[in-house]
C-alpha positions as CSV (number, residue, x, y, z in Angstrom):
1,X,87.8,-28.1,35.8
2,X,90.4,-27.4,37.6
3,X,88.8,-28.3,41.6
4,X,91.5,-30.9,41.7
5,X,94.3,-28.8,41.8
6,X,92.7,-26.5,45.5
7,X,95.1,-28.6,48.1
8,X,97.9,-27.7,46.8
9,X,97.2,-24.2,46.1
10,X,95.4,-24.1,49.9
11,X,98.3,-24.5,51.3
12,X,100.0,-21.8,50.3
13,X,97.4,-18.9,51.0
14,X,95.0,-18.0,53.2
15,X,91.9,-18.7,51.7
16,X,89.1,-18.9,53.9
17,X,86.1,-20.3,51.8
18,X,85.8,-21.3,48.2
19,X,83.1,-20.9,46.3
20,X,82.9,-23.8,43.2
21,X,81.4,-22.9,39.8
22,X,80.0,-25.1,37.6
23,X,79.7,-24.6,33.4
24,X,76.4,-25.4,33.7
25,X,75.3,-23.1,37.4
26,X,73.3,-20.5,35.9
27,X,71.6,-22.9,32.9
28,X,67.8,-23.7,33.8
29,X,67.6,-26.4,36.4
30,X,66.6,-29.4,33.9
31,X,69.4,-28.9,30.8
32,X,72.0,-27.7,33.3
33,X,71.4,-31.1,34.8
34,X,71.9,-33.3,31.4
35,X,74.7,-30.9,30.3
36,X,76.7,-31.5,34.2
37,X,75.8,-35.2,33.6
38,X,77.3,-35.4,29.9
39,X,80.7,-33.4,31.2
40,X,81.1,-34.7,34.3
41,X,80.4,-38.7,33.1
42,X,80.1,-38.9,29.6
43,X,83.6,-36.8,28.9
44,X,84.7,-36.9,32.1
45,X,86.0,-33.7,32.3
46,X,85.3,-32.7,36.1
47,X,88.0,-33.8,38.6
48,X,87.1,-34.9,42.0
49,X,87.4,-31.7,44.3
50,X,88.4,-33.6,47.8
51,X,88.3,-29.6,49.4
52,X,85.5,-27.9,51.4
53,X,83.5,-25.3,48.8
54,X,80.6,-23.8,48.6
55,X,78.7,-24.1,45.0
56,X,77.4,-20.7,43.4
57,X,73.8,-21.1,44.1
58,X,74.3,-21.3,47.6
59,X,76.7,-18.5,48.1
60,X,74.6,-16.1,45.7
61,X,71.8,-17.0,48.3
62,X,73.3,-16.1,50.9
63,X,74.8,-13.1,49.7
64,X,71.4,-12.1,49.3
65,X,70.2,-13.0,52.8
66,X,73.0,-10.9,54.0
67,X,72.2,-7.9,51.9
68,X,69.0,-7.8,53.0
69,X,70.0,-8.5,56.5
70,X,72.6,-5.9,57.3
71,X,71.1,-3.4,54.8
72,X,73.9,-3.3,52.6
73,X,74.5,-1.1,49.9
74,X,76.4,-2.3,47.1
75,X,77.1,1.8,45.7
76,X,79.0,1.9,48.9
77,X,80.8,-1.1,48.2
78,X,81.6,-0.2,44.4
79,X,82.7,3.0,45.5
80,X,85.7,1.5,47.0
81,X,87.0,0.2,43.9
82,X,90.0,1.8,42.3
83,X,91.3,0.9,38.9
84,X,94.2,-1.1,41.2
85,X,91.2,-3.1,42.8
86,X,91.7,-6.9,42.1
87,X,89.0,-7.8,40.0
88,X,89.6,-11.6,38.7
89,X,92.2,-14.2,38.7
90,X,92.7,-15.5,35.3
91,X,93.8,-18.8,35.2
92,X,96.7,-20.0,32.4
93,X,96.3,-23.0,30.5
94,X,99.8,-24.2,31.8
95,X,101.5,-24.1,28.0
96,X,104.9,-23.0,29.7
97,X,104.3,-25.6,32.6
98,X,102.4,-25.1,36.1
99,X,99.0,-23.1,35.8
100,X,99.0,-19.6,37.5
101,X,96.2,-17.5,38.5
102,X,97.2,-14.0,36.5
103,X,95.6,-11.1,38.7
104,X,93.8,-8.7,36.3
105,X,92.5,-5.7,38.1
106,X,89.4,-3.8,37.4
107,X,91.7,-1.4,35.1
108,X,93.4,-4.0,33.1
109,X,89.7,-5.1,32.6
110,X,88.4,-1.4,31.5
111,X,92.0,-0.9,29.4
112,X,91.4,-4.1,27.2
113,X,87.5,-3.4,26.6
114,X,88.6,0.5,25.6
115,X,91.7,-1.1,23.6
116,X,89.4,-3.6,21.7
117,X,86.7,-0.3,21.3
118,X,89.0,1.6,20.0
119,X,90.1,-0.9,17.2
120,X,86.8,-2.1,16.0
121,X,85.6,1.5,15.9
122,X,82.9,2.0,13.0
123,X,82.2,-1.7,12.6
124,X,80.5,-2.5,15.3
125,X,76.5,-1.8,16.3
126,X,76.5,-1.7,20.1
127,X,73.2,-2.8,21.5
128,X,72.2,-4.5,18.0
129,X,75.5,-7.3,17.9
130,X,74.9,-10.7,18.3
131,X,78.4,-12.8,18.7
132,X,78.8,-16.6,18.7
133,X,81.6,-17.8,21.7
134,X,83.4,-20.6,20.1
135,X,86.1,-20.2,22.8
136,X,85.3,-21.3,26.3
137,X,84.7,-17.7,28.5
138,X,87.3,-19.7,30.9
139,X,89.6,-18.6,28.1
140,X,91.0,-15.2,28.8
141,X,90.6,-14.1,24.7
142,X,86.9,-15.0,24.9
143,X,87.1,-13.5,28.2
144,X,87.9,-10.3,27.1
145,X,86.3,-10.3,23.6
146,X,82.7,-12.1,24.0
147,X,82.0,-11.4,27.5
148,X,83.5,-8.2,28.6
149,X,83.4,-6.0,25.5
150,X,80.1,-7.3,23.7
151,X,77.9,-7.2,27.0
152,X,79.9,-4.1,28.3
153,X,78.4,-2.5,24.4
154,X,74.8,-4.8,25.3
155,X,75.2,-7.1,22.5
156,X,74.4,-10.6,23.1
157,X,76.1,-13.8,22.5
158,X,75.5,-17.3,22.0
159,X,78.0,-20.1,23.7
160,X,78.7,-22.2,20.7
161,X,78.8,-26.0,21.2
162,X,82.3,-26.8,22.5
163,X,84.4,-29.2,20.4
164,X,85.3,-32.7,22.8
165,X,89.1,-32.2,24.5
166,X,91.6,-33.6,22.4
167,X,92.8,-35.7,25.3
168,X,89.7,-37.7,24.6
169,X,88.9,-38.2,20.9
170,X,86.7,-40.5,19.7
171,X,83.7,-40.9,17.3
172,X,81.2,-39.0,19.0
173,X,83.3,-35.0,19.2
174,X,81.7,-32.2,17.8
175,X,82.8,-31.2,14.7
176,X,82.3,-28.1,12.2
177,X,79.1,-29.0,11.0
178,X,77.8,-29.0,14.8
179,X,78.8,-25.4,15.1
180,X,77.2,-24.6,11.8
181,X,74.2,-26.4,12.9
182,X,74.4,-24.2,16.2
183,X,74.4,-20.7,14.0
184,X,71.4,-22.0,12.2
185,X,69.9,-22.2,15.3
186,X,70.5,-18.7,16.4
187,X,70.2,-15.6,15.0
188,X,74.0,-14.3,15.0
């Protein structure tokens, strides 16, 4: 979503390779396909990406080739990494004007999930949750909430059907009944 924006931001750093991630990379082949098709051309929400990248498959492939290559142990690697270790960049929405990558490292990550822990205390069943992701994960509060703290507990979530951009509204956006129709569906 936001592969149009790379040649700029290129530019400036020294960025090597790029790996590009689709919504829809780790879906099964056949509905990843008809969901990539409906985003990309039916709501046309995939800018062109005129840079050099690699997609996800491809690089998780040959990350594995290379592991088994050159014998690598990934303890040894994770060992390395200190709370100050860069873990993610976080990408704004741009409310306050250009978009910025926030860095987060891997203790900004383990402070929020102990924060959130430590104020749901009592409520929550870890292992037994099941939560619904209304918000995008590309969204730093369902981020934080559905990914890191409900897996980091093993719960499970279900991605809920994502409401059309308001930039485009027409007849055919989601609405509330879809996401109540998508809670039916699931067990949540």
């Amino acid at each position: 979503m936001f592969a149009d924006k790379l040649p700029q931001v290129l530019r400036e750093t020294t960025i090597e390779h790029v790996v590009l991630v689709r919504l829809t990379d780790l879906m099964p082949a056949l509905p990843g396909l008809i969901a990539y098709s409906v985003i990309k051309y039916w709501n046309r929400m995939v800018p062109p990406c005129t840079v050099p990248t690699t997609a996800l498959r491809v690089a998780l492939a040959h990350g594995a080739t290379l592991q088994q290559e050159r014998k690598l142990q990934v303890a040894a690697y994770t060992a390395q990494v200190e709370h100050e270790t860069l873990a993610v960049l976080q990408y704004t929405g741009g409310t306050t004007g250009v978009s910025k990558g926030a860095m987060l490292s891997h203790g900004n990550l383990l402070a929020n999930v102990a924060q959130l822990d430590a104020f749901v205390q009592g409520h929550i069943a870890h292992g037994k949750e099941c939560v619904l992701a209304v918000l995008p994960l590309y969204h730093i509060f369902a981020f934080t909430v559905n990914m890191l703290y409900f897996l980091c507990g093993g719960g499970a979530q279900h991605p809920g059907r994502q409401p059309a951009p308001a930039r485009q509204p027409s007849t055919r956006d989601r609405k509330l009944p879809d996401l109540v129709d998508s809670w039916r569906e699931h067990a949540v």
